[in-house]
C-alpha positions as CSV (number, residue, x, y, z in Angstrom):
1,X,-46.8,-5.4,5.7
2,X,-43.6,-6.5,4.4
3,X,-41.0,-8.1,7.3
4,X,-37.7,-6.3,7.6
5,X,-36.2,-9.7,6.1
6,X,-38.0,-9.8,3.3
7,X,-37.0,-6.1,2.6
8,X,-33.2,-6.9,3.7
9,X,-33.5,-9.5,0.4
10,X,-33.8,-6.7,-2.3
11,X,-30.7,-5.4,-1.4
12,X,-27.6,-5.7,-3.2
13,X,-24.9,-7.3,-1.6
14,X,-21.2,-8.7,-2.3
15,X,-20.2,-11.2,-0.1
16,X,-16.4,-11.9,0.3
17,X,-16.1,-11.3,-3.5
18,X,-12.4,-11.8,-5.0
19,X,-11.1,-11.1,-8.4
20,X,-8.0,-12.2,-9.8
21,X,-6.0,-11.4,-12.7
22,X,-3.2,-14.2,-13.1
23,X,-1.1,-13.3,-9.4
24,X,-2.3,-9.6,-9.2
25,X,-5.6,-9.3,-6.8
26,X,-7.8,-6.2,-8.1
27,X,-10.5,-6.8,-5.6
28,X,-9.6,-8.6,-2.1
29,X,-12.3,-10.7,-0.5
30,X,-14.9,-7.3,-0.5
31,X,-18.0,-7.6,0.9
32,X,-20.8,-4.9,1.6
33,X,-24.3,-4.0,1.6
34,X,-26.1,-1.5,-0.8
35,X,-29.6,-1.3,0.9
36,X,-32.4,-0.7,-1.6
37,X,-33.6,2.5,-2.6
38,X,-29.9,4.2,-2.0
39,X,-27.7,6.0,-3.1
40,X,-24.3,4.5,-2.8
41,X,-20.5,5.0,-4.1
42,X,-17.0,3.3,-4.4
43,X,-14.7,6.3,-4.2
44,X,-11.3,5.7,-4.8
45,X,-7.7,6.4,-6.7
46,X,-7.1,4.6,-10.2
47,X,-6.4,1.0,-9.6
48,X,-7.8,0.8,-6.2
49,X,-10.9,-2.0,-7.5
50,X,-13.8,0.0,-8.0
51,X,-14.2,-0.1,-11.5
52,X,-13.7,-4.1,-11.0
53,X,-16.3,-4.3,-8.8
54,X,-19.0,-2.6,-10.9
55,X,-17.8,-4.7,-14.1
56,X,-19.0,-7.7,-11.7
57,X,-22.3,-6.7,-10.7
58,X,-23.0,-5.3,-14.5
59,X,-21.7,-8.6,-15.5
60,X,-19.0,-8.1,-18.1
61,X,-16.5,-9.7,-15.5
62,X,-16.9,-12.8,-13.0
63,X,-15.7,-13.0,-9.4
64,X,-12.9,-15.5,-8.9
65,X,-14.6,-16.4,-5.5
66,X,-17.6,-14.9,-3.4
67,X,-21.1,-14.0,-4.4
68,X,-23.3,-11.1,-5.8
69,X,-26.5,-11.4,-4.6
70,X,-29.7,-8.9,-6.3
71,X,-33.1,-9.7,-4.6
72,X,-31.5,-12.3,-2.4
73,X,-30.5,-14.3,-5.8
74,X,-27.0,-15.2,-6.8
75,X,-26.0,-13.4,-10.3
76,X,-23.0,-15.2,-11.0
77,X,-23.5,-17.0,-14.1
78,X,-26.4,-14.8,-15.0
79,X,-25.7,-13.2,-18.7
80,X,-25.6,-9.3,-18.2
81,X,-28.2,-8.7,-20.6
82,X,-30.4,-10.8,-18.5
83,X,-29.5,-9.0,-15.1
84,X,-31.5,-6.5,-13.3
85,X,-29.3,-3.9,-13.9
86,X,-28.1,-1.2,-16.2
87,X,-25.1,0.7,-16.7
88,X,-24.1,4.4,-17.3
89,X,-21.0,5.4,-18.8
90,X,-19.1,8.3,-18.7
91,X,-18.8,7.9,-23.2
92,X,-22.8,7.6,-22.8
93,X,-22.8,6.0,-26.2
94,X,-26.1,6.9,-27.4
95,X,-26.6,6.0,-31.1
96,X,-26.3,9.4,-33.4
97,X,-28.7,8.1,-36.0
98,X,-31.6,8.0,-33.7
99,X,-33.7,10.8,-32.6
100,X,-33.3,11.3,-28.8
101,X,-36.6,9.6,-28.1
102,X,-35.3,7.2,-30.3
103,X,-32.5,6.6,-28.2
104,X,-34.5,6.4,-24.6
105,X,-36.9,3.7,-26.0
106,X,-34.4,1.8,-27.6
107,X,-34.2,-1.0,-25.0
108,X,-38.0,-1.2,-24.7
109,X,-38.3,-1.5,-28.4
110,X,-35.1,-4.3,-28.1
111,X,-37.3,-6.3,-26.1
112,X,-40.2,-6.1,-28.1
113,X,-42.3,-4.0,-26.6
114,X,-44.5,-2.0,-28.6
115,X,-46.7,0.8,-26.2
116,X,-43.5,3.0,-25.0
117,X,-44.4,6.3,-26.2
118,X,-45.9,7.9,-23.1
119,X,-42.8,5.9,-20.8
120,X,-40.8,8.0,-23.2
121,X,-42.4,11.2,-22.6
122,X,-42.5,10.3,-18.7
123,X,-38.5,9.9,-19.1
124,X,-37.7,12.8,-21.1
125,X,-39.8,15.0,-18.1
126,X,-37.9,13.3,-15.6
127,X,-34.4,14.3,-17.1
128,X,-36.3,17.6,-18.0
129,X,-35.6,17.0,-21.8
130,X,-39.0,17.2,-23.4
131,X,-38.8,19.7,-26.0
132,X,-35.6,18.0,-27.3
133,X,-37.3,14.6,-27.8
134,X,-36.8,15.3,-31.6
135,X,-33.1,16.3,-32.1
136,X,-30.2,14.3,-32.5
137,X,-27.3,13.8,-29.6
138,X,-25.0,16.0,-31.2
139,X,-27.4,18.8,-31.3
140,X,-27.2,18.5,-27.3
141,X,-24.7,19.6,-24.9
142,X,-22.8,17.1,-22.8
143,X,-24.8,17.4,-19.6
144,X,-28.1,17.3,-21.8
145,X,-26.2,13.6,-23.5
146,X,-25.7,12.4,-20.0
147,X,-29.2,12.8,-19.0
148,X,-30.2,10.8,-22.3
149,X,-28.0,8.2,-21.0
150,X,-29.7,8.3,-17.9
151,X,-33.4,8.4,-19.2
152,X,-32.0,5.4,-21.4
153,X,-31.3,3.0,-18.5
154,X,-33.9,3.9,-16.1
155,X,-36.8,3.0,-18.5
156,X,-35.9,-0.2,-18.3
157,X,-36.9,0.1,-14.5
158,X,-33.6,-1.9,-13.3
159,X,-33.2,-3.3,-9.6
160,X,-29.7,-0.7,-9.6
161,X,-28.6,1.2,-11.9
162,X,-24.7,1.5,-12.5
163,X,-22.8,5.0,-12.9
164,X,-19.2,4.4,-14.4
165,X,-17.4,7.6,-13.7
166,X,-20.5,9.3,-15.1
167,X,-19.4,12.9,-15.1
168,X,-16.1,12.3,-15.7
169,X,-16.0,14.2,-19.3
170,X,-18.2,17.1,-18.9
171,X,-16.7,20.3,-17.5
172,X,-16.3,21.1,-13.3
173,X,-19.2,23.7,-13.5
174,X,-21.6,21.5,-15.8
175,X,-20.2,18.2,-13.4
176,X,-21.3,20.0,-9.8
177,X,-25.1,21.0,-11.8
178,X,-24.9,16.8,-13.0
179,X,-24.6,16.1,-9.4
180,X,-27.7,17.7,-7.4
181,X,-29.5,16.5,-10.8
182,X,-28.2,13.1,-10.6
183,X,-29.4,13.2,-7.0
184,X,-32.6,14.5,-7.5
185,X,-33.5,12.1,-10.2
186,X,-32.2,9.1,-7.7
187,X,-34.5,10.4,-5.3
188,X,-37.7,11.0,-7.8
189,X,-37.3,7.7,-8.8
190,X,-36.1,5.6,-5.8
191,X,-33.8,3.0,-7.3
192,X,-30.5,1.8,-6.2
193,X,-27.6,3.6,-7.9
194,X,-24.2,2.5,-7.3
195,X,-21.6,5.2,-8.1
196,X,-18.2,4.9,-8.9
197,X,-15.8,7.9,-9.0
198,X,-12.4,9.1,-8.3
199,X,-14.0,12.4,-7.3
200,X,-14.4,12.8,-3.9
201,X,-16.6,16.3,-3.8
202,X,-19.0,14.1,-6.6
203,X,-19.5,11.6,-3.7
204,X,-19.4,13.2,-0.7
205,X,-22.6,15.5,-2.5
206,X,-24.6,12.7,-3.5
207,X,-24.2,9.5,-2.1
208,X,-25.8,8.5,0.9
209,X,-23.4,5.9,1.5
210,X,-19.5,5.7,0.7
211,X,-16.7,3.3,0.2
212,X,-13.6,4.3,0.3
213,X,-11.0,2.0,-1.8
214,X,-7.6,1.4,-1.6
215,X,-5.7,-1.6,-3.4
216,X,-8.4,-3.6,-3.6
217,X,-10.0,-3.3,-0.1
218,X,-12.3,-1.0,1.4
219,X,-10.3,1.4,3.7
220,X,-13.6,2.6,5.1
221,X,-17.7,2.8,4.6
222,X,-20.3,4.9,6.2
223,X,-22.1,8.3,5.5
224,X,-19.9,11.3,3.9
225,X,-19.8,13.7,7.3
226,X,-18.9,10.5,9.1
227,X,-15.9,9.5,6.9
228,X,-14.6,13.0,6.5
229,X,-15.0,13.8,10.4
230,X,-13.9,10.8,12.0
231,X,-11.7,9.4,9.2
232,X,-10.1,5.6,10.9
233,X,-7.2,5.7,8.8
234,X,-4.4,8.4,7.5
235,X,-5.8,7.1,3.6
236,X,-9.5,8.0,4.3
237,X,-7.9,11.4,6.1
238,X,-6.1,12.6,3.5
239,X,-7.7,10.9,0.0
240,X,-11.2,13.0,1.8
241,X,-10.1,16.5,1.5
242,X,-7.3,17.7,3.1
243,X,-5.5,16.6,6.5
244,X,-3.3,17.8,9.1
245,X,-1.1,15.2,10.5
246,X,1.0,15.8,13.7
247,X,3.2,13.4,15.8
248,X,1.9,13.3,19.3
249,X,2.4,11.3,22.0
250,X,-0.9,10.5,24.4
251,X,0.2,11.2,27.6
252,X,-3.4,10.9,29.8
253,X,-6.2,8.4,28.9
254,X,-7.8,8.7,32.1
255,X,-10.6,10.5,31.4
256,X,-13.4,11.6,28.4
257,X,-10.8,13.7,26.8
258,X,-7.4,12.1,26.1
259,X,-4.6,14.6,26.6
260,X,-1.7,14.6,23.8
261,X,1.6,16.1,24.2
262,X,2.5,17.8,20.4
263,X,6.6,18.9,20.9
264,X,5.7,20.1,23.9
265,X,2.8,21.5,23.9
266,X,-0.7,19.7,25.5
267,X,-3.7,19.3,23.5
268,X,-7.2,17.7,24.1
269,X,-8.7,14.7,22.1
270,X,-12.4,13.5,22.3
271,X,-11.5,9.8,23.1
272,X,-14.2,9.0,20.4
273,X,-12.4,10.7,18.0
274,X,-9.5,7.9,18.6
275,X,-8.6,5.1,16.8
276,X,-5.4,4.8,18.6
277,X,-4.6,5.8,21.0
278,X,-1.0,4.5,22.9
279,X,2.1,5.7,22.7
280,X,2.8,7.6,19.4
281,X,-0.1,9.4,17.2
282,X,-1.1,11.0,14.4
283,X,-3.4,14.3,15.5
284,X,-5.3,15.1,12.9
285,X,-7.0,18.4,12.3
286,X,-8.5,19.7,8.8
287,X,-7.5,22.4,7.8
288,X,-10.8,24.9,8.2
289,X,-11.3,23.4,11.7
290,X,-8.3,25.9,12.5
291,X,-8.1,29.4,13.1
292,X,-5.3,31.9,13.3
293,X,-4.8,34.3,16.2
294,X,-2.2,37.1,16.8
295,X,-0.1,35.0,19.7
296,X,-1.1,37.8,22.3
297,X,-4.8,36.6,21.6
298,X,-7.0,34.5,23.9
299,X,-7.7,31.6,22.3
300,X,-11.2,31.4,24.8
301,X,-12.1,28.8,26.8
302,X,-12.2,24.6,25.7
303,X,-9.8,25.7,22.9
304,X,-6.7,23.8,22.0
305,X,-3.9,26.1,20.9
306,X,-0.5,25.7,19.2
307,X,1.9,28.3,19.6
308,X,4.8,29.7,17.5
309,X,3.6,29.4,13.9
310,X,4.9,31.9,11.5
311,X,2.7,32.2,7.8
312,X,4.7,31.5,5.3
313,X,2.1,31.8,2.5
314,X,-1.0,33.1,1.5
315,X,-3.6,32.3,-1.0
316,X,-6.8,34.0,-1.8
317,X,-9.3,31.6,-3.6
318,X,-12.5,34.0,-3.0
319,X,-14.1,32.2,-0.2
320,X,-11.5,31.9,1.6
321,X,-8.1,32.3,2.5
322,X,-5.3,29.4,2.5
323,X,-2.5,30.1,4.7
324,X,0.5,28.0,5.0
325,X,2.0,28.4,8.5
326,X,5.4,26.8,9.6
327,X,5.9,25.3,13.2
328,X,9.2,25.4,14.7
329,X,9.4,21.7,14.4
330,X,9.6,22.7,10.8
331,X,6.1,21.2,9.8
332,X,3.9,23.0,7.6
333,X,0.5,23.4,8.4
334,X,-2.7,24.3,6.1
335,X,-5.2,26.4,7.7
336,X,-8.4,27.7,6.0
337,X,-10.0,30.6,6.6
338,X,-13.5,31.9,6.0
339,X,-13.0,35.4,4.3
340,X,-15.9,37.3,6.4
341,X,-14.1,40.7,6.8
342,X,-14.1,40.5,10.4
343,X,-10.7,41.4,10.9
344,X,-8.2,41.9,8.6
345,X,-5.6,39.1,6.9
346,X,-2.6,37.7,8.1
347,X,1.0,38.5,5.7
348,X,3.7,36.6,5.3
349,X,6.4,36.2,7.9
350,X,3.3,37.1,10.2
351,X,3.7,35.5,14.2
352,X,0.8,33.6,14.7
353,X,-1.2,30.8,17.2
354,X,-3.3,28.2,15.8
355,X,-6.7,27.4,17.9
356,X,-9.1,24.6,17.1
357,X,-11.6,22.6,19.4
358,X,-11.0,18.8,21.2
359,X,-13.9,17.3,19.4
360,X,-12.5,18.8,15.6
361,X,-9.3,16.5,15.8
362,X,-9.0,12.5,15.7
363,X,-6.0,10.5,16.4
364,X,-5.0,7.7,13.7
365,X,-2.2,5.1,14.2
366,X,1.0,6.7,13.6
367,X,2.5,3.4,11.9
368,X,0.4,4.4,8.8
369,X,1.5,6.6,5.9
370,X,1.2,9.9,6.8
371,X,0.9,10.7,2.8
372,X,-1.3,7.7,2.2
373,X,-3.8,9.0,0.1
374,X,-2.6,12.5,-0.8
375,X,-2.2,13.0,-4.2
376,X,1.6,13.3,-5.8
377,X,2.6,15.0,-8.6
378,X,2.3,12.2,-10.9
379,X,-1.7,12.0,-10.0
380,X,-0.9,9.1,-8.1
381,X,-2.0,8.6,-4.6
């Protein structure tokens, strides 16, 4: 039986890896472990490193200090061609003069191997492409392209397999199909894919790890529900769907529950749902963890409520309902709302109380951005 060390040494890893570009620092002294077998992404804005990071481990860039280690080996140095690795990208350049069997064995036949066909066949079943082994890429669609890409670099039976913004050109139905596909080829075939995307829905479905980037650092790493329900900073909160961010004060830290004065009113806080917790806050709530209420309502018991909100718009995107409701501290909140029928929707200029539970808010350090991470209207973030 293999030793848990022995395992822990086909892992990827970065230790402290730095890389500079004259006096700007694209990625700051990262390190992190991709456990073998996984599933794992660097999610981030433009600029923030991730595409950096995957350049090193493919190879086509070098680490101005720290290490990349595959199988317990240091790559640096290594040429790319000779690492055990392979890279998807989101132009999938597949070669328009070969046949798309063609194109899938091309790295076997590269390396001079001569008995491919049935790996071939194997490949194209895999990516559920066998009856267009004879056609040309053109003749495919773009998801059917990307999955030649993928059949491509995976018959080459890399250690980890890189995905550069993979989905990035095909179109937002086609992209959310790629992604359960993507994850249910990763999972047939039990390598080590390391994903890197802007798109946070594309990580949060498949990855089964995820760091979160920012200027060269990770903000945060750890399982999708973990980031996106107890987010540590107002980046992670807000670049991960959207966030409510209100200045509170914590008043009580006496007991499970801290208690948080919000202009007045008292609210409850898991305390492990607090990454600060002195003096001034951010209170964070996402926006379907909150429901509306006529303000004669009960809110029910273990319910935290905020009272005089008045909607001051409404949008139906099928699902649900996004209402906007302003607070007489002149904040506007985002509140989602499942649209089940059960009673019927809110208007605008509409009195209302908002209710949500302790253990669906988090406090964050109120030093930090509240707008870190949301996106302007520039694109930036």
């Amino acid at each position: 039986m293999r030793s848990v060390a022995d395992t822990a040494t086909r892992d990827l890893r970065l230790d402290s890896v730095t890389r500079r570009f004259g006096e700007f620092t694209a990625v700051d002294s990262v390190s992190l472990v991709v456990p073998r077998g996984s599933f794992f992404a660097l999610l981030g804005p433009s600029g923030c490193g991730k595409t950096t990071i995957l350049r090193m481990i493919a190879g086509f860039d070098q680490p101005s200090s720290g290490r990349i280690l595959i199988n317990g080996a240091d790559i640096a140095g290594v040429k790319p061609y000779k690492r055990p690795v392979n890279t998807v990208f989101q132009s999938y350049a597949l070669f328009p003069h070969l046949t798309i069997a063609e194109n899938v064995a091309f790295g076997l036949r590269r390396r001079g191997i001569t008995e491919y066909a049935g790996k071939v066949r194997d490949m194209l079943a895999l990516v559920e492409l066998s009856t267009q082994a004879n056609k040309r890429p053109n003749e495919l669609s773009g998801g059917q392209q990307q999955r030649v890409a993928l059949a491509r670099a995976l018959i080459n039976e890399p250690e980890v397999l890189l995905l550069d913004e993979p989905l990035g050109a095909l179109d937002l139905k086609l992209r959310r199909q790629m992604q359960i596909e993507l994850k249910r080829i990763q999972t047939d075939v039990g390598l080590t894919f390391v994903h890197v995307t802007h798109d946070q829905e594309e990580a949060m479905t498949m990855a089964d790890t995820i760091a979160v980037m920012n200027r060269g650092r990770i903000e945060q790493m750890g399982a999708p529900a973990d980031l996106y329900e107890h987010p540590r900073t107002t980046f992670v909160a807000n670049f991960l769907g959207q966030s409510n961010l209100i200045t509170g004060e914590v008043v009580d830290v006496s007991g499970s529950r801290l208690v948080v004065d919000i202009h007045g009113g008292r609210v409850a806080v898991e305390s492990a749902n607090a990454s600060a917790r002195k003096a001034l806050v951010w209170v964070g709530i996402r926006p379907e963890k909150m429901a509306l209420a006529d303000p004669a309502a009960s809110a029910g018991p273990d319910m935290n409520t905020l009272t005089g909100g008045i909607v001051s718009d409404v949008s139906f995107v099928g699902v649900s309902t996004q209402y906007l409701v302003r607070m007489p501290w002149a904040q506007e909140l985002t509140v989602f709302e499942q649209n089940t029928g059960e009673r019927k929707p809110f208007t605008p200029g509409a009195a209302v109380s908002l209710h949500w539970r302790p253990a669906h808010a988090f406090l964050l350090d109120h030093t930090q951005d509240a707008l870190a991470g949301v996106e302007r209207a520039d694109g930036r973030r």
